[in-house]
N, C-alpha and C positions, 0 to 999 in steps of 0.2 A: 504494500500500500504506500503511496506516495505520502511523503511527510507535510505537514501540515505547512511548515514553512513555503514552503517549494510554491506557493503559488501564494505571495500573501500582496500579491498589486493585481487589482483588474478595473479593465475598464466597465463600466456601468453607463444607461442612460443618464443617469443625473450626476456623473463625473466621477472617477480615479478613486475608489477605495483602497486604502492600505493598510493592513492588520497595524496595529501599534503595536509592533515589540519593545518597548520602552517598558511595559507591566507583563508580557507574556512569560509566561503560562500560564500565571495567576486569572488573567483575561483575554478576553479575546475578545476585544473591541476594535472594531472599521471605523476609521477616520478617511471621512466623505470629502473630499477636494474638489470644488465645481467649479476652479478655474486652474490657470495651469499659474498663476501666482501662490493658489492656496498649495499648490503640487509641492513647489518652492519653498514653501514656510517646512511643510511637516519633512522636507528632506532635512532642512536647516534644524529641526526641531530634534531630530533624530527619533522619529516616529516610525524610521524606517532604517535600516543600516544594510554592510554588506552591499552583497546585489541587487538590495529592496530598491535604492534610489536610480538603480539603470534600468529595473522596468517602469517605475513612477517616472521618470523620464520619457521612457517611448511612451506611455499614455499620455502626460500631462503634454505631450507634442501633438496630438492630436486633440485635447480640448482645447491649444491655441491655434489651431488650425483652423477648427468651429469658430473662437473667437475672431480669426480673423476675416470672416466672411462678412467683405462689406466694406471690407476696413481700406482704406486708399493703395496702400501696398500691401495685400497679404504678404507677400516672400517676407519682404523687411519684417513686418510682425513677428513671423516664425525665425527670422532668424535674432530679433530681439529675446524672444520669450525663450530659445536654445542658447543664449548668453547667461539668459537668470538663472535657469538650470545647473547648466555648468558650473559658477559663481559658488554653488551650495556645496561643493565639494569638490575642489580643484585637487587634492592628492592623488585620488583614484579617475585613473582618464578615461573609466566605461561612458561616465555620462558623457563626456566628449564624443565618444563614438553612438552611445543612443542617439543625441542630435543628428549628428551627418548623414546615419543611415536615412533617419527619417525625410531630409532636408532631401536626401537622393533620390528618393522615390515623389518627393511634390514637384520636386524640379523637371521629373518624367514625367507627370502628370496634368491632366487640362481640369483636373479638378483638387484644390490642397487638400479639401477632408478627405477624399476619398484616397489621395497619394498619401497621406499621412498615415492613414489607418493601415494600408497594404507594408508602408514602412515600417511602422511597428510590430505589425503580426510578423515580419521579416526578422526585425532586431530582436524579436522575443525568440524565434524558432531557432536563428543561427546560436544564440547565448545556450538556448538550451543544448543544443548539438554540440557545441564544443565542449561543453562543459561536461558532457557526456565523455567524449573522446581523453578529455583532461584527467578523467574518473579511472579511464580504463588504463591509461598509461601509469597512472599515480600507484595503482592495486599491483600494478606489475613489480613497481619499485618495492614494495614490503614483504617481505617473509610473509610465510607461514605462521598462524597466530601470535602476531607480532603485537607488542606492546606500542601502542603510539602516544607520544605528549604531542598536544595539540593550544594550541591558543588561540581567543577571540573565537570567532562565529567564520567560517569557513564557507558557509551555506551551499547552493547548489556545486561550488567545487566539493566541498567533503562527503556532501550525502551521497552524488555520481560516486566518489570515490569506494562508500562504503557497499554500495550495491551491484558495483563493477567486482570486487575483494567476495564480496557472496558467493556472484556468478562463478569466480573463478575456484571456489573449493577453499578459501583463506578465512576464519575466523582471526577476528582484530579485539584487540581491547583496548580500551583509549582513558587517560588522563586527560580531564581536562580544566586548565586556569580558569580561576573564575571571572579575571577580567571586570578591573574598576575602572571608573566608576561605573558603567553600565551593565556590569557582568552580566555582558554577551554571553561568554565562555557559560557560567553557571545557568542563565535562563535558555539559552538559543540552544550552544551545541549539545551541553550534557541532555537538555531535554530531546532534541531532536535524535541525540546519539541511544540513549532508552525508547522509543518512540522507535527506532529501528529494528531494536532486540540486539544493540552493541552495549558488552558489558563496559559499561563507563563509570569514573571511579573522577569525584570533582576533589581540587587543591586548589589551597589559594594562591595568588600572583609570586609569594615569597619561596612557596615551596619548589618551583622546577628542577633549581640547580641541586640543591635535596635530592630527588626522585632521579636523578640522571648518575649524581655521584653513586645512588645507593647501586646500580644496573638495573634498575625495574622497566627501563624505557630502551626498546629496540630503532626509533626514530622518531624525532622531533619533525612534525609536519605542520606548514601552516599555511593559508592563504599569502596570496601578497597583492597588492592594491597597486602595484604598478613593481616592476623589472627593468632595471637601466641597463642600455647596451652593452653597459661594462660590466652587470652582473648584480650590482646594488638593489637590494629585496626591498621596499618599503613595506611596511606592514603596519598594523595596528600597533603601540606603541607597547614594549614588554618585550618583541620577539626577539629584538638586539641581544638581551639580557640571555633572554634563554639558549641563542644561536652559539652566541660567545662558551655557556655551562655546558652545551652538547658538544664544540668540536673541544673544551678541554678534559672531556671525557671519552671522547671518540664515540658520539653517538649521531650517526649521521642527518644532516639538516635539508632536508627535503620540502623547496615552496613550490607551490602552485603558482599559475599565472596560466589562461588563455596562453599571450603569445609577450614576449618583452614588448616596449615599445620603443619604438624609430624616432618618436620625439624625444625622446628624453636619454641622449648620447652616456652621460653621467647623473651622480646624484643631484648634483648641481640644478640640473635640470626639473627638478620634482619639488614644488613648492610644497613642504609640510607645514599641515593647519594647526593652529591652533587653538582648542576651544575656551570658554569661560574657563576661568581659573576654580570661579564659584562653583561649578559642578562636581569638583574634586573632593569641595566639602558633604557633599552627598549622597547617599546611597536611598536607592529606591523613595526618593521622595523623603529620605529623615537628613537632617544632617548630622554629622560627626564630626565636627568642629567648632571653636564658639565662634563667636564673629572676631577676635583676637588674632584669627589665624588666616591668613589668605593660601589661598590652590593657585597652582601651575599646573597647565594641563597642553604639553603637545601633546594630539590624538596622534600621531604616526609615529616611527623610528625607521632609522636606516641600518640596514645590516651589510657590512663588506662583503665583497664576492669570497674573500678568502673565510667569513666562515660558513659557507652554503656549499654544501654539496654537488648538490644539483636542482636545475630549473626546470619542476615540470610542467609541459605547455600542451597541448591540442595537439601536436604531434611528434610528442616525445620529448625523452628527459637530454639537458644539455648541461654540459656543464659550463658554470658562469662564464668563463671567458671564449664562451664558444659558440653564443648568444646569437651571432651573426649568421649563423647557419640555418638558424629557425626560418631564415627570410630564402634559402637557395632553393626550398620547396615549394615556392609559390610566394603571391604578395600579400595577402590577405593579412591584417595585424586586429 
């Protein structure tokens, strides 16, 4: 059965629902977006994370498409309203690419809602198919009921991965960080990982290099939010921490990614955000600090190529400085 995650942005007549995993598991409440500004807010609000805001992108591109019927320049419209988009999350470059696909197909078309829509059922299907391919190459990398530590929310990369690892006769058990302040890691994967029938086993942010020094962990795996040409993992912010405790235990560091990207040569290149400091002070809506105390919060970290393993992508694992080859199979990024 597909996990409940796995589908939590759809379009509607009356605009762009998306689960709020901000309180998931505990609820499961849809937050209704009827313009593609309100799309904007609940990315920015982090109503949605992960891969949540690259399909609330190709929707929310198609209710500015609706809006822009009428409007003096629809294209301009759409390509203003793929600028706000973007803005809500400049680290991870999917929603860069939600917009273009969709921008590709109204540029082909004599009508923008209906080139919008055909866009987005495109950006959704290709996301999921790769992610698929990404699943099946990831499963090949691990053992035999292999112990995984895993950090933050991985989403349709780790689920593909877990039901590719099925397929192939591989029972997994996974560790997984609980990931502050929003613990992703504790609400998303560990639930999504039980919710599979993967024995999963939660730790807090402090304990990794713990679990790695003890050998309880056969590979450190985690999403990555963008891949620089030279090898540089950005990821949710923790992963540096853990990347560094696994290669000085020799426990090998295995990220996902679709594909590296071509824009971003070096790290140099990958603008990391930074969120409200204030959210640092809280957990699930309580805080844990008085007002004495101020948060620092970059949401992302960079990991060197030297300590990643390898990069697995849609068509195969590479190793970081090898990045370049991804592209001698075709163009598609």
């Amino acid at each position: 059965m597909e996990p409940v995650l796995a589908r939590s942005v759809r379009l509607e007549p009356d605009g762009v629902h998306i689960l709020d995993r901000r309180d998931f598991p505990f609820t499961r409440e849809w937050v209704r977006c009827g313009t593609v500004a309100e799309v904007a807010k609940a990315i920015e609000d982090m109503v949605t994370q992960s891969s949540g805001p690259y399909f609330a992108t190709l929707w929310g591109m198609v209710l500015a498409a609706r809006e822009a019927v009428g409007t003096p320049d629809p294209h301009g419209y759409l390509r203003a309203a793929g600028e706000l988009l973007i803005d809500t999350r400049r680290t991870n470059n999917a929603l860069r690419k939600a917009v273009a696909i969709v921008l590709e197909h109204v540029a082909a078309s004599d009508d923008p809602v209906a080139g919008a829509l055909a866009g987005a059922h495109a950006g959704d299907e290709r996301y999921r198919a790769r992610s698929r391919a990404l699943g099946v190459h990831t499963a090949e990398r691990l053992p035999d009921d292999a112990a995984v530590l895993t950090h933050c929310w991985a989403d349709l990369y780790l689920t593909e991965t877990v039901a590719a690892a099925h397929a192939q006769g591989k029972r997994l058990r996974f560790f997984c960080t609980e990931t502050r302040p929003y613990l992703q890691g504790a609400r998303l994967t560990a639930e999504t990982l039980a919710e599979m029938g993967v024995d999963t086993t939660l730790i807090t942010d402090g304990m990794g290099a713990s679990v790695l020094a003890a050998g309880e962990v056969d590979v450190l795996l985690t999403a990555a939010d963008r891949v620089t040409m030279d090898g540089h993992v950005v990821n949710k912010v923790g992963t540096l921490g853990l990347a560094v405790a696994a290669s000085a235990f020799d426990v090998p560091f295995l990220a996902m990614v679709q594909a590296p990207d071509r824009l971003a040569p070096t790290a140099a290149d990958v603008p990391i955000e930074y969120r409200p400091g204030e959210e640092v002070l809280h957990t699930l809506g309580r805080r844990t600090a008085t007002d004495r105390v101020r948060g620092h919060y970059p949401a992302f970290d960079v990991t060197p190529p030297r300590f990643v393993t390898d990069v697995v992508t849609d068509r195969g694992a590479f190793a970081p400085d090898r990045l370049a080859d991804y592209y001698q199979e075709g163009t598609h990024d």
